[in-house]
N, C-alpha and C positions, 0 to 999 in steps of 0.2 A: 464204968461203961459209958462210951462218950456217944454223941450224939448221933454219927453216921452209922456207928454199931445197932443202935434202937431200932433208926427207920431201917436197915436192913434187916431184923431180924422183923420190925413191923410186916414187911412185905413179904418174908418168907409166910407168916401165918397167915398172913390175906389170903395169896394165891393155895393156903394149904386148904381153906378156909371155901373159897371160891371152888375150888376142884371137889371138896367133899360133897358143897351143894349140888354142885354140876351133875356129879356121877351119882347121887344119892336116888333119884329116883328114875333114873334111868333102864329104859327095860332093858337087859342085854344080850334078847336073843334080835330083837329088831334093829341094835345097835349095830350085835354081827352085822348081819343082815345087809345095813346099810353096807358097811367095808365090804365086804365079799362082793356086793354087786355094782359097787363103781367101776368106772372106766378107766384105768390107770394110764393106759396111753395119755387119756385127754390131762390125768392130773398132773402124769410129767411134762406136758404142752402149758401148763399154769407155771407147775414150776420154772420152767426157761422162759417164759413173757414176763416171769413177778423176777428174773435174776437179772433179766435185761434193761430193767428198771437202775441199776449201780449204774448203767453206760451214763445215763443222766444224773444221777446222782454227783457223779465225777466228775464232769464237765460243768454241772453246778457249784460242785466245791473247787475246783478248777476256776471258774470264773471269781467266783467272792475273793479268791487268794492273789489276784492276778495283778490287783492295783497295788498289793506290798510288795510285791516281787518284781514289778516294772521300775524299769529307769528309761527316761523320755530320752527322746533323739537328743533335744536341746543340751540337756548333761553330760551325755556321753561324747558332742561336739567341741562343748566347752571345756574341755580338759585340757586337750592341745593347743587350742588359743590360747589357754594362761599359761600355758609354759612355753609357749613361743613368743610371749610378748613380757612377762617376768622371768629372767634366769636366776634371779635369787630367791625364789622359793621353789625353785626345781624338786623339794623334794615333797614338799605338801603337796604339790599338785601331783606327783607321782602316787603321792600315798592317794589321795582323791581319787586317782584314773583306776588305782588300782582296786579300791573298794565301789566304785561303778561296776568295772570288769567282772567284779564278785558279783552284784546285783542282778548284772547282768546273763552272768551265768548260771544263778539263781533260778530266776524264770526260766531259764530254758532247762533246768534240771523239772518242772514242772509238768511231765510228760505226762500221759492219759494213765499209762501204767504208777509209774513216782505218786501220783495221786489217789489212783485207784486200794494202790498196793495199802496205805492208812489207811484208806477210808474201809479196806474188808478186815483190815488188824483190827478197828475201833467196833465194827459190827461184831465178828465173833467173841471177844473179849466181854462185851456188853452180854450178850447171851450167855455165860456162864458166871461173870462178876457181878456183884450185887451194885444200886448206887449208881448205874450207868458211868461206871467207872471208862469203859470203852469209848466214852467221849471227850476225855481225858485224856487218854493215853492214844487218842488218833493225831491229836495236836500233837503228843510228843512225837509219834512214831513219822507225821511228818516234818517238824522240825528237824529230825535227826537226819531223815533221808533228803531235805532240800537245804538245808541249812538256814532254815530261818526261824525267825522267833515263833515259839512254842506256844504263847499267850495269846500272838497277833490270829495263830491259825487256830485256837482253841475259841478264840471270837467270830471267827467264820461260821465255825458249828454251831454257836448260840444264833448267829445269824439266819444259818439253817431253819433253827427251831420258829426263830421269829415270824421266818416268814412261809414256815409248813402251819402257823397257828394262824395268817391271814389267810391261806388258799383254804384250808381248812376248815373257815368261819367263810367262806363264799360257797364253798360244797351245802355246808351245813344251810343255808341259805336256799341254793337248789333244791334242797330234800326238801323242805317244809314249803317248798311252793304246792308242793305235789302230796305231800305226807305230814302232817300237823305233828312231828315228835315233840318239839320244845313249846309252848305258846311263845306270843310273839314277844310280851311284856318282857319275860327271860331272855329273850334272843336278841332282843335293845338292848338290854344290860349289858350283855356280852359284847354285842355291838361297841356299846357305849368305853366299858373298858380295853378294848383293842385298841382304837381310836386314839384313845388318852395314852396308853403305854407306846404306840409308835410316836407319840407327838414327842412323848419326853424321852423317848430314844434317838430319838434324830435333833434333838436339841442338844441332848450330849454330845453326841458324835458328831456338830458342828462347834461347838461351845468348849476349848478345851483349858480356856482361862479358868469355868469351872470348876474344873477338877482339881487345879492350882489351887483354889481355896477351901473346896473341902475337902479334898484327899491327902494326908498325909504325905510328908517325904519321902521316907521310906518305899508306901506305897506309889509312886506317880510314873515310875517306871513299867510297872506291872499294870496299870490303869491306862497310861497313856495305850500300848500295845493293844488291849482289849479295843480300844477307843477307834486305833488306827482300822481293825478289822471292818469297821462299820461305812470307810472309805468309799464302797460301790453302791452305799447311799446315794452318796453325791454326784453318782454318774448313771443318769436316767437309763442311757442303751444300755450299760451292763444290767440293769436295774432288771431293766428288761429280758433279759437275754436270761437273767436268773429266774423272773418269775413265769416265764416260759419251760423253762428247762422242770421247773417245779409242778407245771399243770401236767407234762409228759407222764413225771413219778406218778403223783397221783392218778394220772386216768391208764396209768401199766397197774398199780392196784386194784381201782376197781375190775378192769381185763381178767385180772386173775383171779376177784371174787368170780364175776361170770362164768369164765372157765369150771373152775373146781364144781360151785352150785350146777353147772352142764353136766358134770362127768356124774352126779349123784343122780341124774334124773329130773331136775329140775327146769324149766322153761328158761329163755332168757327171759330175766326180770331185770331190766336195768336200774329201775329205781331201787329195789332191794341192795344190791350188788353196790350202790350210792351210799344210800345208807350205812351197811354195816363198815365199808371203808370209814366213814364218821363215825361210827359208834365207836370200833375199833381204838381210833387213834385220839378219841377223847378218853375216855376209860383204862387207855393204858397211860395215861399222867401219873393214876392210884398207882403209889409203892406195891410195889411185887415182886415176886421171886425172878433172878438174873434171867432172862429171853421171855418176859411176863406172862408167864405159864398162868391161868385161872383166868388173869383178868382179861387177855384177849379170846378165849373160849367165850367168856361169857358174852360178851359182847357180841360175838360172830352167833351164838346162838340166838340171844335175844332177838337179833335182825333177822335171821330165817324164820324165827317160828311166828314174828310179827306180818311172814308172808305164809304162812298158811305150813310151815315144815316141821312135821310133825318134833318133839324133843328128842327125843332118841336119833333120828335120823340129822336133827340141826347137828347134835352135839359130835357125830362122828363129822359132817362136814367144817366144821370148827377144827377140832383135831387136826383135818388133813390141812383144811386150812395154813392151820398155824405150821406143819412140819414144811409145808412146800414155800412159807417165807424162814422158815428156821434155817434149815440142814443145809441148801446151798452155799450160802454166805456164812454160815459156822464152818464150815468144812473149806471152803476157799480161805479166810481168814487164817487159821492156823495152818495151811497147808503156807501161807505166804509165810506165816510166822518162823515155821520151821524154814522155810528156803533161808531166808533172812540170817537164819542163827538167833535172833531175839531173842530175848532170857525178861520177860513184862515185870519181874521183878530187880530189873537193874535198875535200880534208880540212879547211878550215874550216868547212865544215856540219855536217862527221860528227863533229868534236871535240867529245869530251865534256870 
């Protein structure tokens, strides 16, 4: 049994583990109770604010991809100058204009949809695969559909992560102005290693003579490409433009805690609805079962009942919670999968 087998099967028994807790003391006629008397209108009005949250998702992954897939005016000028002023390499420079024309058409295959269309295959796939394998297979499934490398746009999504873990650590920041969860000593540390991890990521991704000496041969092709995704580093206004597009995600989340805790009965509590968006998206790091069923329950209850909501009543709000970020983007995902004809077990498509 090899290693990604273990931690899969680890996270199945967490989340089985976490949901025993969850439901073990749960009264279940207050439970009902709660469900029967929400307001379902308002919950499908969460649901379509938490689904419109992908537009920026998309336009963020959109942007991170944009500087591999560009090719500058200057290139695409200089093609025809060498071969109007060399006729004897007419054909290098044809091969040249011709592998720009590709670049070029490249990016422009980068359409909202071409974008969008991975990014809900890599969502749905993750909620039934163990392993976040659906982050994986979003790089291939856009590789296949722009034609570019598989690696370059699988480091977009790590890029993703990196910098859902900075906005994330300034959320968590807001809360404890107002709400003491973490002490501060802990939240320096945390501080302290984010700090240190972007230092030595942006030292890679400008440094690639490094890699030359201690990345293998073999490896440097496969390295170099992660390396290149990290590109919109180096360009403040996209820089920008991304961790913009990332505060939008974020505050359509919290929207849609709000919303849901609304339809249950609940006041607006904006700081609550702050919170448990951060509890949420720290707590599900923990291995858990594929669309991390337990581990964000628990978390979405923990934050209700830390404002006064009774357990019984948090946990059904949790539940719906979690279906109205679940079922939209599971159910678009493989509805694209199917258009597509996609077979997620071909590995001769998804080979990079």
């Amino acid at each position: 049994m090899n290693k990604k087998t273990l931690v899969s099967i680890l996270g199945i028994i967490i989340s089985i583990l976490l949901l025993f807790w969850l439901f073990k003391n749960i009264n279940w006629v207050e439970f009902k109770n709660a469900l029967s008397q929400a307001q379902y209108l308002i919950v499908v009005l969460g649901m379509l604010v938490h689904f419109s949250g992908f537009y920026f998702r998309t336009l963020r992954w959109r942007e991170l991809m944009l500087p591999n897939l560009n090719v500058s005016d200057e290139s695409k000028e200089s093609v025809p100058n060498d071969l109007s002023q060399n006729a004897t390499s007419n054909d290098e420079n044809l091969n040249a204009s011709s592998n720009a024309t590709s670049n070029i058409t490249t990016r422009k295959k980068a359409t909202m949809y071409n974008v969008f269309a991975p990014l809900a295959m890599g969502y749905a796939t993750n909620n039934i695969l163990p392993l976040r394998i659906g982050d994986i297979l979003r790089g291939a499934f856009a590789g296949v559909r722009l034609n570019a490398s598989k690696a370059m746009l699988f480091s977009t999504v790590i890029i993703e992560r990196v910098i859902d873990v900075v906005t994330l650590f300034v959320l968590l920041c807001l809360v404890m102005i107002f709400h003491q969860v973490l002490s501060w000593a802990y939240t320096s540390i945390l501080a302290a290693c984010l700090v240190v991890g972007l230092i030595v990521l942006v030292l890679i991704a400008k440094n690639k003579k490094l890699i030359e000496k201690i990345v293998p041969k073999f490896a440097r092709n496969f390295i170099d490409n992660i390396v290149d995704g990290f590109n919109c580093i180096k360009s403040m206004p996209q820089l920008a433009k991304v961790i913009g597009y990332s505060f939008c995600i974020w505050f359509i989340e919290f929207l849609t805690v709000l919303i849901i805790s609304y339809a249950f009965g609940m006041q607006y509590q904006l700081l609550m609805s702050l919170l448990i968006v951060v509890l949420i998206n720290l707590v599900i790091i923990i291995p858990a079962a594929p669309g991390n069923f337990g581990t964000l329950e628990a978390a979405a209850q923990q934050g209700f009942i830390m404002f006064g909501a009774e357990p019984s009543h948090a946990m059904a709000m949790s539940l719906v919670l979690h279906m109205v970020q679940y079922i939209p983007i599971t159910i678009t995902g493989f509805v694209i999968i199917a258009k597509e004809g996609i077979n997620i077990n071909d590995k001769t498509k998804l080979q990079d």
